[in-house]
Structure formats: structure tokens, C-alpha cells
MDTraj code that builds the backbone (N, CA, C; nanometers):
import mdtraj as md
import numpy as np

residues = "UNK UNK UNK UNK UNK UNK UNK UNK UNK UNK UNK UNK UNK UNK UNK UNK UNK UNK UNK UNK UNK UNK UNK UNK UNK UNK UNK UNK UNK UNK UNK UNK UNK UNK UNK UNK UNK UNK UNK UNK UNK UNK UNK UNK UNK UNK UNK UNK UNK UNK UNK UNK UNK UNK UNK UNK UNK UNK UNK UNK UNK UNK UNK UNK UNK UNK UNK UNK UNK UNK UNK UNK UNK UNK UNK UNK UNK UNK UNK UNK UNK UNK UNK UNK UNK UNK UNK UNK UNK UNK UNK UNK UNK UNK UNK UNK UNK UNK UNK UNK UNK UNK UNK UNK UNK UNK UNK UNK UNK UNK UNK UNK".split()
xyz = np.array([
    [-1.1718, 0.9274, 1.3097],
    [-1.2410, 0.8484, 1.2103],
    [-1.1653, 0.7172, 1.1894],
    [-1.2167, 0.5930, 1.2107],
    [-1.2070, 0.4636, 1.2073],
    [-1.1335, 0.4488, 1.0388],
    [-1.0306, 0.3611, 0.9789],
    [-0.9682, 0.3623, 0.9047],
    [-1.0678, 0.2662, 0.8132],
    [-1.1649, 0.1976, 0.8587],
    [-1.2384, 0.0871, 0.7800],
    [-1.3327, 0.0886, 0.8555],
    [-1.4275, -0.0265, 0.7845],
    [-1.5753, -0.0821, 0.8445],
    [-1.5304, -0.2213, 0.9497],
    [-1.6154, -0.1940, 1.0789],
    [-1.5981, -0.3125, 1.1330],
    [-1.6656, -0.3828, 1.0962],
    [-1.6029, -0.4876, 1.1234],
    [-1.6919, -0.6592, 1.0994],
    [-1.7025, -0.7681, 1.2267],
    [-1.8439, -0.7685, 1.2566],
    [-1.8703, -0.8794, 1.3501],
    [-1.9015, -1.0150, 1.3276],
    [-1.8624, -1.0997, 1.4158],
    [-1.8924, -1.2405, 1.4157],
    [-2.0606, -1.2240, 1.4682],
    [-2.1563, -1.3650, 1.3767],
    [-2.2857, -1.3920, 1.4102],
    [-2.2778, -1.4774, 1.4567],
    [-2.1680, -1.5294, 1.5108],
    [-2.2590, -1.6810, 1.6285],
    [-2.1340, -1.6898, 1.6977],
    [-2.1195, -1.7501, 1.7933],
    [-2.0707, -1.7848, 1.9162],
    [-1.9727, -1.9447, 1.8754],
    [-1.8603, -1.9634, 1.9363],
    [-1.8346, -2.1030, 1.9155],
    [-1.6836, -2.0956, 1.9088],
    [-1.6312, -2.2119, 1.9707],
    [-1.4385, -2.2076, 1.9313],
    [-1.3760, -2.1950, 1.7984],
    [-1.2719, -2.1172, 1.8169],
    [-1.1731, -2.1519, 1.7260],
    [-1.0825, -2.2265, 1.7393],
    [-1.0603, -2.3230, 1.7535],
    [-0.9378, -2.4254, 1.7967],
    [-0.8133, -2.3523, 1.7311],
    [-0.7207, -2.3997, 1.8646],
    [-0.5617, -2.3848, 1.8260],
    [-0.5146, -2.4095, 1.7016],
    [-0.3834, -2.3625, 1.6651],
    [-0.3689, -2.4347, 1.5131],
    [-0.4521, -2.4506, 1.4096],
    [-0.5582, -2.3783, 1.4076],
    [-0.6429, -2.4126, 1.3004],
    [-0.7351, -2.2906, 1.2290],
    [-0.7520, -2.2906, 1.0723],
    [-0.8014, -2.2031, 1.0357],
    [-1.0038, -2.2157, 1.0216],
    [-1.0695, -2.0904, 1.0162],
    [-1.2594, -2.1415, 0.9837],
    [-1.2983, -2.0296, 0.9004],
    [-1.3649, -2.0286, 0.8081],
    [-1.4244, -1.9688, 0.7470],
    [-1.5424, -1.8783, 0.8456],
    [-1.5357, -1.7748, 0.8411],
    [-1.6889, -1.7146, 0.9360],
    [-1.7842, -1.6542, 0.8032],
    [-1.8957, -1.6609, 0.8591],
    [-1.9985, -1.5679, 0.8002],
    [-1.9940, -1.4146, 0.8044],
    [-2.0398, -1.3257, 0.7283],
    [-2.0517, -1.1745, 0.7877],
    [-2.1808, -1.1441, 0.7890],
    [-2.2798, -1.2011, 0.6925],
    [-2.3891, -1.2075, 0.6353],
    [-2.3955, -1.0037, 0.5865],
    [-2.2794, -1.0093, 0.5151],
    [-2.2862, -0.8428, 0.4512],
    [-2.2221, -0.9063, 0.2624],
    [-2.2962, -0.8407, 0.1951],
    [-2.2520, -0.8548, 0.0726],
    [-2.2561, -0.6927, 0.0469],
    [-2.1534, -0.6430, -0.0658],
    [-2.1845, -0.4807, -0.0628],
    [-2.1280, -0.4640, -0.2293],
    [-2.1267, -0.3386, -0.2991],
    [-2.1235, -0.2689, -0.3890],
    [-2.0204, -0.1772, -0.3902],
    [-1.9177, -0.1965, -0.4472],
    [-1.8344, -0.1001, -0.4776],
    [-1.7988, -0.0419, -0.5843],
    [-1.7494, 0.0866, -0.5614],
    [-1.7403, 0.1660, -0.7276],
    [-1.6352, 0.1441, -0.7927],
    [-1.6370, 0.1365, -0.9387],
    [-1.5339, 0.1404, -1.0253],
    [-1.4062, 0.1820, -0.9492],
    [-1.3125, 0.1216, -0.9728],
    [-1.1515, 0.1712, -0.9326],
    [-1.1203, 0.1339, -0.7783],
    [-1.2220, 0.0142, -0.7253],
    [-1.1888, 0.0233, -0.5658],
    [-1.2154, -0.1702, -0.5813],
    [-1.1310, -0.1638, -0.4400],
    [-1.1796, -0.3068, -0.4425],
    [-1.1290, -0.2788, -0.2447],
    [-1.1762, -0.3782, -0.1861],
    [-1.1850, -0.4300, -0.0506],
    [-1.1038, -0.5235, 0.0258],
    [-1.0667, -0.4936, 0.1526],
    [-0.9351, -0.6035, 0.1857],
    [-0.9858, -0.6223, 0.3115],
    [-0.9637, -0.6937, 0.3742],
    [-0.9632, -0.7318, 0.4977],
    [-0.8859, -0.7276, 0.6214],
    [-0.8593, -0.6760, 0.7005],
    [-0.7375, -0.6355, 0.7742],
    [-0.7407, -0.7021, 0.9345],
    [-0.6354, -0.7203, 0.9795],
    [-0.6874, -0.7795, 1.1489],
    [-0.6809, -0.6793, 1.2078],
    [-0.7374, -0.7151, 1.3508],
    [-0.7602, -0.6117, 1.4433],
    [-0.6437, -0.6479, 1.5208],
    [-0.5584, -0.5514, 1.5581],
    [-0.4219, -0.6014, 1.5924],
    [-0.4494, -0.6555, 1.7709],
    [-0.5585, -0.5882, 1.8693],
    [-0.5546, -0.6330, 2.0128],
    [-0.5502, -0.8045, 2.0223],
    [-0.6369, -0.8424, 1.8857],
    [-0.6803, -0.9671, 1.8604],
    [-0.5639, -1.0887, 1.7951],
    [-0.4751, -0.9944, 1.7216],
    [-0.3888, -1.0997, 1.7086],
    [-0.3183, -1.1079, 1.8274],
    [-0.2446, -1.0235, 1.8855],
    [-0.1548, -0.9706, 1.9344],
    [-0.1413, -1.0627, 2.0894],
    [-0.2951, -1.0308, 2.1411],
    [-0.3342, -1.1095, 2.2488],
    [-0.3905, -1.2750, 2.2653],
    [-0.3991, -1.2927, 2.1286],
    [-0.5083, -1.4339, 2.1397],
    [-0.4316, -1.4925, 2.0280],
    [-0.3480, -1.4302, 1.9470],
    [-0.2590, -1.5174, 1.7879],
    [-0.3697, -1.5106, 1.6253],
    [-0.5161, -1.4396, 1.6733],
    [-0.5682, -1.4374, 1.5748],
    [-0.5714, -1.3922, 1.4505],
    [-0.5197, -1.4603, 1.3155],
    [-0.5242, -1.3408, 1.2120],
    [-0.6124, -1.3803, 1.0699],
    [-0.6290, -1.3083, 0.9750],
    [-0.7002, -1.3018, 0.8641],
    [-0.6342, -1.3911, 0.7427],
    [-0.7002, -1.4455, 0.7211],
    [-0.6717, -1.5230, 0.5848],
    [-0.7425, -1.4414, 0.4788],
    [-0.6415, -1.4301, 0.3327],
    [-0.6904, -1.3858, 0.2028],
    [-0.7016, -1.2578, 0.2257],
    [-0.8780, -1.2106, 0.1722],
    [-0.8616, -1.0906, 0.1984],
    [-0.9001, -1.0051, 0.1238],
    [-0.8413, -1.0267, 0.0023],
    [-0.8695, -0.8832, -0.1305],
    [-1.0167, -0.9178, -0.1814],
    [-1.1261, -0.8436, -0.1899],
    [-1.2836, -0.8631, -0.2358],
    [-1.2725, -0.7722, -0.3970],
    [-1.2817, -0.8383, -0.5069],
    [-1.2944, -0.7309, -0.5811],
    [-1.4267, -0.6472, -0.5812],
    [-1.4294, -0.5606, -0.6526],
    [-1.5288, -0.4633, -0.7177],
    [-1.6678, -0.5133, -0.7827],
    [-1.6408, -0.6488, -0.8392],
    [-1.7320, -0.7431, -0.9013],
    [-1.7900, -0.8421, -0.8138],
    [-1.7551, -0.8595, -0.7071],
    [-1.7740, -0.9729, -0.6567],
    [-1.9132, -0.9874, -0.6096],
    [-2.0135, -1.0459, -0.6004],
    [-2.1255, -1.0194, -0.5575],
    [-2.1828, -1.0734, -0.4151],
    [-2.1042, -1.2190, -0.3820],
    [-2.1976, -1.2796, -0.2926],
    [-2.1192, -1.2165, -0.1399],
    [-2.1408, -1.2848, -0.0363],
    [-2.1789, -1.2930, 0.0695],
    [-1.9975, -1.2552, 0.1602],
    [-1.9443, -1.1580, 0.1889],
    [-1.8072, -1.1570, 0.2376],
    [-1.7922, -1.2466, 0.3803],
    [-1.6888, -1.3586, 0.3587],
    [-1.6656, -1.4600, 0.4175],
    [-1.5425, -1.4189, 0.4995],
    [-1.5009, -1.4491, 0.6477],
    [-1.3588, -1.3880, 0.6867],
    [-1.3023, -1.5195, 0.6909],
    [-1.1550, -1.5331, 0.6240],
    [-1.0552, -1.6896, 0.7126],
    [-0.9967, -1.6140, 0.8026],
    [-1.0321, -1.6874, 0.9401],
    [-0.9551, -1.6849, 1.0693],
    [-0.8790, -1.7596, 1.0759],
    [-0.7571, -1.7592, 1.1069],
    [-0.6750, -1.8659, 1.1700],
    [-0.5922, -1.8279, 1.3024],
    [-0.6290, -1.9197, 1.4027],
    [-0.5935, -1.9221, 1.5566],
    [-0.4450, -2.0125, 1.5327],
    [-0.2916, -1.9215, 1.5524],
    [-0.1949, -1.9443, 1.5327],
    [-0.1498, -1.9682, 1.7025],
    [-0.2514, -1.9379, 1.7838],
    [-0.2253, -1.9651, 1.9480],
    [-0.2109, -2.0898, 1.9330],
    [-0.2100, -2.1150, 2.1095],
    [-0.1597, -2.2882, 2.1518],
    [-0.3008, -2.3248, 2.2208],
    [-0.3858, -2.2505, 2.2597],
    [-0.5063, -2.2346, 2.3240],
    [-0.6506, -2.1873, 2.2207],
    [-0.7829, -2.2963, 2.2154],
    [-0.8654, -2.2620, 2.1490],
    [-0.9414, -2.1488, 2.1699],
    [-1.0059, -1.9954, 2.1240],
    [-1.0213, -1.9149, 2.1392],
    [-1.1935, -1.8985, 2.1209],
    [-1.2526, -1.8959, 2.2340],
    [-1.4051, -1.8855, 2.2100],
    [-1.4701, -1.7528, 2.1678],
    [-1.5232, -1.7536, 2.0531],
    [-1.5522, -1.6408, 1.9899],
    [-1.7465, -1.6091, 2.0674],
    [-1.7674, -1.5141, 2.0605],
    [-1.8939, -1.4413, 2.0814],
    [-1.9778, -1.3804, 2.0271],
    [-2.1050, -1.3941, 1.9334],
    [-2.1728, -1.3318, 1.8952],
    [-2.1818, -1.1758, 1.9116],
    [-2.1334, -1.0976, 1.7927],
    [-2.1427, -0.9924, 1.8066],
    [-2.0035, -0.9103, 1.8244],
    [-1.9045, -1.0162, 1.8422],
    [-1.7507, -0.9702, 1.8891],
    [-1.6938, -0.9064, 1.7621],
    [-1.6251, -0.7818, 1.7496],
    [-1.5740, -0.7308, 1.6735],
    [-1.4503, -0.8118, 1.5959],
    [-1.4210, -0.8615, 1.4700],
    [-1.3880, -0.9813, 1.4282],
    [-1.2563, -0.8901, 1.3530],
    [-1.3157, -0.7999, 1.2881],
    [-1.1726, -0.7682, 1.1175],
    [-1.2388, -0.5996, 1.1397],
    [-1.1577, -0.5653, 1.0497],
    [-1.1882, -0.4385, 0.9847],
    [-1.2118, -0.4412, 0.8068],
    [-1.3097, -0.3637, 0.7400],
    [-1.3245, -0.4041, 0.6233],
    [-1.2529, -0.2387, 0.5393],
    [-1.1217, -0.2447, 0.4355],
    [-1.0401, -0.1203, 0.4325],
    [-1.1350, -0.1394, 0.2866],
    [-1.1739, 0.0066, 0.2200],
    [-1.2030, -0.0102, 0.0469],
    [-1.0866, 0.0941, 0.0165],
    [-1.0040, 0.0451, -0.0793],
    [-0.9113, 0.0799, -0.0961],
    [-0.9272, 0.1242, -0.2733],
    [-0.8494, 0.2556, -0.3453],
    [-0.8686, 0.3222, -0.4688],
    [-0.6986, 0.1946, -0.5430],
    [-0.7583, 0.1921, -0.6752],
    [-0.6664, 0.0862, -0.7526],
    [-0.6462, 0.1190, -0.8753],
    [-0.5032, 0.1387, -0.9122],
    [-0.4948, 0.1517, -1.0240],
    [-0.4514, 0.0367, -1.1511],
    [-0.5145, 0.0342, -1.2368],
    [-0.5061, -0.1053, -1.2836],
    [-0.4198, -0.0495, -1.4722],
    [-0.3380, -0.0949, -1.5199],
    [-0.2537, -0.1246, -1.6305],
    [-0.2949, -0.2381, -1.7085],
    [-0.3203, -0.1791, -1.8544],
    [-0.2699, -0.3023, -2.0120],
    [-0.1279, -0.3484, -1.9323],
    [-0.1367, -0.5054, -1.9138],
    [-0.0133, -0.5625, -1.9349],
    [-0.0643, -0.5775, -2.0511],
    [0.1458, -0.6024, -2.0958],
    [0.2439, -0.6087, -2.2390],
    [0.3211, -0.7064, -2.2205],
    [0.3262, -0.7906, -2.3026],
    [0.4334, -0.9037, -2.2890],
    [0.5606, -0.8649, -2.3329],
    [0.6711, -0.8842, -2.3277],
    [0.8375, -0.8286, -2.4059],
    [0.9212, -0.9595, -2.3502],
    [1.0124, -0.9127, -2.5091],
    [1.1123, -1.0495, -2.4552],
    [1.2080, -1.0374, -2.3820],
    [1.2382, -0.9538, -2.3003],
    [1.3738, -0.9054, -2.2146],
    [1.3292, -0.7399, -2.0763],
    [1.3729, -0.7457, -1.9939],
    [1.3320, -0.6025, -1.9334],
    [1.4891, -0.5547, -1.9568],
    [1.5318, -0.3933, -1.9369],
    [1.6182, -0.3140, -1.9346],
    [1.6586, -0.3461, -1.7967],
    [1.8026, -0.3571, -1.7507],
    [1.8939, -0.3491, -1.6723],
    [1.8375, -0.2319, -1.5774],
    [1.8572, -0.2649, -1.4396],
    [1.8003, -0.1592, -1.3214],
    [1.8972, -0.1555, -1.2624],
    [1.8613, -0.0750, -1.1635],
    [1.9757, -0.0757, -1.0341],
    [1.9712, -0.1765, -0.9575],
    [1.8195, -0.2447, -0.9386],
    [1.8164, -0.3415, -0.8630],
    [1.8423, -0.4721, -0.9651],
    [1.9231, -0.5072, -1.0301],
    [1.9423, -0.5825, -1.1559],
    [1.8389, -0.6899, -1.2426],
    [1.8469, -0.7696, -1.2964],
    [1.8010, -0.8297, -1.3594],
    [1.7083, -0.9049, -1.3762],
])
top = md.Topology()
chain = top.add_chain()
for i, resn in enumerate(residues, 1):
    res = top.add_residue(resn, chain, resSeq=i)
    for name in ("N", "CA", "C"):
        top.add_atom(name, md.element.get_by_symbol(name[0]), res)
traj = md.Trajectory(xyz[None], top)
């Protein structure tokens, strides 16, 4: 069982070297209370071509349209393909805390 949802690219076209692009997914989705969504790279893709994910975290609320940042950290522009397997989409469980403001924290082991 696949650790996430894949995500494909809808159109065809370079990624130039050095440079980051916003892609389309044309997927907007619904998630339940206590979860929110991240974006993860596909490691053949960085690994082989320098490609990786910008940002990333989707909350729970979010409604519109999930957007991926690519950025091509290669020396060579990378022609993408309609339909090419792009990210993985992880929904991940979150636990969320009342912050408290205080005027000082207690001494740790890892100090101050």
C-alpha cells in the first residue's frame, strides 16, 4: 500500500534549470477534522533530475484548487509530460494545543 495519493502533472512543458513553477493539479479535496495534507517528492525524481517540492502543508480548511512548487535545482531544463507522476499527496493526523504565553521557560537539559 502506497504511503500517499499520487499527483500528476496536466500539461506538458519545461522546467528550466535553476528555477522554481507553480503546477496545476486541478484536485481540490476535503479533509476531516484533526488532519491536514503535505506534499512530499518522489525521490527517483529528485534524485535523478534535482527535482523537488516547494511548501507543502494544505490545511483542513483550505478549499481551492492544490497547486505543487517545483523547483529544478539541476543544471539542465527538465521536460515534464502530461500525465507524469509529479508528488505524492501524505494526509497526515495533527495534534493541535491552547498556546499560553509565560514570562520565562524552566531550565532543560537542552538549556535555555
Amino acid at each position: 500500500m502506497a504511503a500517499g495519493y499520487d499527483i500528476y502533472g496536466l500539461k506538458d512543458g519545461p522546467r528550466p534549470a535553476q528555477r522554481q513553477m507553480l503546477v496545476d493539479s486541478a484536485i481540490a479535496m476535503g479533509l476531516p477534522r484533526g488532519t491536514y495534507s503535505r506534499l512530499a517528492v518522489r525521490s527517483g525524481m529528485a534524485s535523478k533530475h534535482g527535482i523537488a517540492v516547494g511548501g507543502g502543508v494544505i490545511d483542513a480548511d483550505y478549499p481551492g484548487e492544490i497547486k505543487v512548487i517545483l523547483s529544478n535545482h539541476g543544471n539542465a531544463s527538465y521536460e515534464f509530460t502530461a500525465g507524469e507522476l509529479i508528488r505524492q499527496l501524505m494526509v497526515e493526523k495533527i495534534q493541535t494545543h491552547d498556546a499560553m504565553e509565560i514570562d520565562n521557560m524552566e531550565d532543560t537539559e537542552r538549556g535555555t
